[in-house]
SETORZA-932335 format. One record per residue (C-alpha): residue number from 1; residue in one letter; x, y, z. Coordinates in steps of 0.05 Angstrom, whole numbers. Layout:
BEGIN
+-----+---------+--------+--------+--------+
! num ! residuo !      X !      Y !      Z !
+-----+---------+--------+--------+--------+
! NUM !       a !      X !      Y !      Z !
...
+-----+---------+--------+--------+--------+
//
This chain:
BEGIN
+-----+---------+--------+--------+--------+
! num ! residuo !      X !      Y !      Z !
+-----+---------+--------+--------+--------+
!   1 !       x !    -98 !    112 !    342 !
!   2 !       x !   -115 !    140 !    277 !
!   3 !       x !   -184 !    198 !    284 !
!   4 !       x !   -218 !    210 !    216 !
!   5 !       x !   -260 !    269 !    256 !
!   6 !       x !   -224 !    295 !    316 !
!   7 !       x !   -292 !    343 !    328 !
!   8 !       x !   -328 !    278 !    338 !
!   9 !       x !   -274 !    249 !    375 !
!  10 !       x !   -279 !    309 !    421 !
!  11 !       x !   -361 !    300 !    431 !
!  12 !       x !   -354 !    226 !    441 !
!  13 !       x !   -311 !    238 !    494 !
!  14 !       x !   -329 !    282 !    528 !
!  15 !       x !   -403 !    244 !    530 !
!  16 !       x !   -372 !    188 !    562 !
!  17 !       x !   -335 !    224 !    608 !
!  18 !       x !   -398 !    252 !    635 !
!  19 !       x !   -436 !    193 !    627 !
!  20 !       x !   -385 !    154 !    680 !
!  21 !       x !   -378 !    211 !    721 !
!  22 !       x !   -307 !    242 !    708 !
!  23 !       x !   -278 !    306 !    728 !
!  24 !       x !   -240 !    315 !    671 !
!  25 !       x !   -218 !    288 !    598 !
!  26 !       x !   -165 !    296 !    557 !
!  27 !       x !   -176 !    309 !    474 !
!  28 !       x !   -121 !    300 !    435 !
!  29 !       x !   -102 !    331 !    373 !
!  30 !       x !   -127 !    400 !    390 !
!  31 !       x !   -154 !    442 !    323 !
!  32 !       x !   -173 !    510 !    320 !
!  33 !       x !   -248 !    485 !    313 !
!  34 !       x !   -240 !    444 !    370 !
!  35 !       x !   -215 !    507 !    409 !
!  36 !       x !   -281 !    545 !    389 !
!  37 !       x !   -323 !    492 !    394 !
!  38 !       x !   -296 !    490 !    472 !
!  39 !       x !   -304 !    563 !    484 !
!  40 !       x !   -386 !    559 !    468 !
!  41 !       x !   -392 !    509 !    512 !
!  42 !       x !   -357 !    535 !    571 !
!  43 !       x !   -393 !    612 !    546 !
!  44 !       x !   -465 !    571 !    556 !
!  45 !       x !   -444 !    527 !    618 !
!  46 !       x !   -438 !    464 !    591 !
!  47 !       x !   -362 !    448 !    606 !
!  48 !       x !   -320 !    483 !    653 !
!  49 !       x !   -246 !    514 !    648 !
!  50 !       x !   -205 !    484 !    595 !
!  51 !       x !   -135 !    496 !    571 !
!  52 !       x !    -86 !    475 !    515 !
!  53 !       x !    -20 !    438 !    532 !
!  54 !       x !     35 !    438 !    474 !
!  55 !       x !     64 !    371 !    466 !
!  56 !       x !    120 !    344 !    418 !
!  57 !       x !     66 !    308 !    382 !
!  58 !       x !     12 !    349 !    378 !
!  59 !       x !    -21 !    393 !    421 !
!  60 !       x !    -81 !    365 !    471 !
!  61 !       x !   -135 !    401 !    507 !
!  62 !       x !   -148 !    380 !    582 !
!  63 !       x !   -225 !    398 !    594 !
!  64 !       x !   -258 !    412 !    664 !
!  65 !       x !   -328 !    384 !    656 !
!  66 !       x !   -383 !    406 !    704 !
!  67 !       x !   -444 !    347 !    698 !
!  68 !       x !   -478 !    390 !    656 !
!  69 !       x !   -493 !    350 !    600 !
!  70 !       x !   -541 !    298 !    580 !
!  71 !       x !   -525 !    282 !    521 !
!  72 !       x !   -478 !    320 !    466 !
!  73 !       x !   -451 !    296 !    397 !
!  74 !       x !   -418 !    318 !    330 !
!  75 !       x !   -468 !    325 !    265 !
!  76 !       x !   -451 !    287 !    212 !
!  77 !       x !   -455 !    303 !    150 !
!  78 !       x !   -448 !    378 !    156 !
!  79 !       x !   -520 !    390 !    138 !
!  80 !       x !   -523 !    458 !    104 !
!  81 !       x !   -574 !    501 !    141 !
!  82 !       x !   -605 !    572 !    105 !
!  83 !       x !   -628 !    620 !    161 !
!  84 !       x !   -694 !    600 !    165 !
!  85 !       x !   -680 !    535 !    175 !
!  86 !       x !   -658 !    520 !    241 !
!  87 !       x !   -727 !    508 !    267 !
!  88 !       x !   -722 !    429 !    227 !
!  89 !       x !   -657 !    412 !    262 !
!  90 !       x !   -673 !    439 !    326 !
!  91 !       x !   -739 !    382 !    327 !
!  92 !       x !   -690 !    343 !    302 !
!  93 !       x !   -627 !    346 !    355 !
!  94 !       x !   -661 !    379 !    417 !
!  95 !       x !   -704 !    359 !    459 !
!  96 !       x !   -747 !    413 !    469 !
!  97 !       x !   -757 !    490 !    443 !
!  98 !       x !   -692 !    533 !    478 !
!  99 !       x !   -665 !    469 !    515 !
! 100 !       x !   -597 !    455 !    485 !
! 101 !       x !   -548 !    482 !    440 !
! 102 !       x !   -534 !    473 !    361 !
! 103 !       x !   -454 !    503 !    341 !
! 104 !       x !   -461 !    530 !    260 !
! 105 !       x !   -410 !    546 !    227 !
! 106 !       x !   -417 !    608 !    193 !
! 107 !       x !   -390 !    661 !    157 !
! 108 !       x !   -377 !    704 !    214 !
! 109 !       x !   -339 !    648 !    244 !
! 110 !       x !   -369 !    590 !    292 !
! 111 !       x !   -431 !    602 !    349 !
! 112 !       x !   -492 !    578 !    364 !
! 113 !       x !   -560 !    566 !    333 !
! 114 !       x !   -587 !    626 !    369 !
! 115 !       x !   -542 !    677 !    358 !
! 116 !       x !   -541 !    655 !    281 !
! 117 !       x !   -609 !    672 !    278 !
! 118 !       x !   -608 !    734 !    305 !
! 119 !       x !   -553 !    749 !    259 !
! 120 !       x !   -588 !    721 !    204 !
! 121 !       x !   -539 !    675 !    180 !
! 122 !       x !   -540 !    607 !    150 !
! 123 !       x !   -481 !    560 !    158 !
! 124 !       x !   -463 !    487 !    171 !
! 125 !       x !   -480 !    455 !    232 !
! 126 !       x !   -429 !    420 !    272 !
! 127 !       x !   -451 !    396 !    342 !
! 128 !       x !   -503 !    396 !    394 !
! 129 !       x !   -509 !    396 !    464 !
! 130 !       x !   -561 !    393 !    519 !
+-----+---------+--------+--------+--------+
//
């Protein structure tokens, strides 16, 4: 199977996972975004443990999920987002005011829309979850 975005392979899966009910999902490849992308979502309670298997094609990424979330998916295109601007895309992806998540890529590496903010820093925006 040939994956143009493994980020938005990752989201799609794990959304359907959920969706059906599943303890767990497998990702394969694994990226260092991925990785990242994994940790702020177990840090805010969306996913539960995961861990990274090496394999002799590839590494993959087995992920505990915890019926957490509603709905999650990867942004595309990478909007760029200054650091007042957040407020637009949160209307946009969430569904209300504080309820959800939004993972930027910034300069200071990758987090969420929140802590960006209080940083101050602009970035691209990658995924969402609620």
């Amino acid at each position: 199977m040939s994956l143009n975005d493994p980020l938005s392979n990752l989201m799609s899966n794990i959304n359907n996972a959920e969706q059906i009910g599943r303890d767990e999902v497998t990702i394969k490849p694994s990226s260092r975004i991925i990785l990242k992308v994994l940790k702020i979502l177990h840090e805010n309670h969306y996913v539960g443990e995961f861990k990274e298997m090496k394999m002799n094609k590839g590494n993959l990424v087995k992920v505990n999920l915890i019926n957490r979330i509603n709905k999650c998916g990867a942004i595309k295109p990478r909007f760029a987002v200054k650091r007042d601007g957040f407020e637009k895309f949160e209307k946009r992806l969430l569904m209300a005011k504080d309820f959800g998540i939004i993972v930027v890529s910034t300069t200071d590496g990758i987090m969420t829309h929140t802590k960006a903010k209080e940083k101050g820093l602009g970035g691209r925006l990658l995924a969402y979850c609620y």
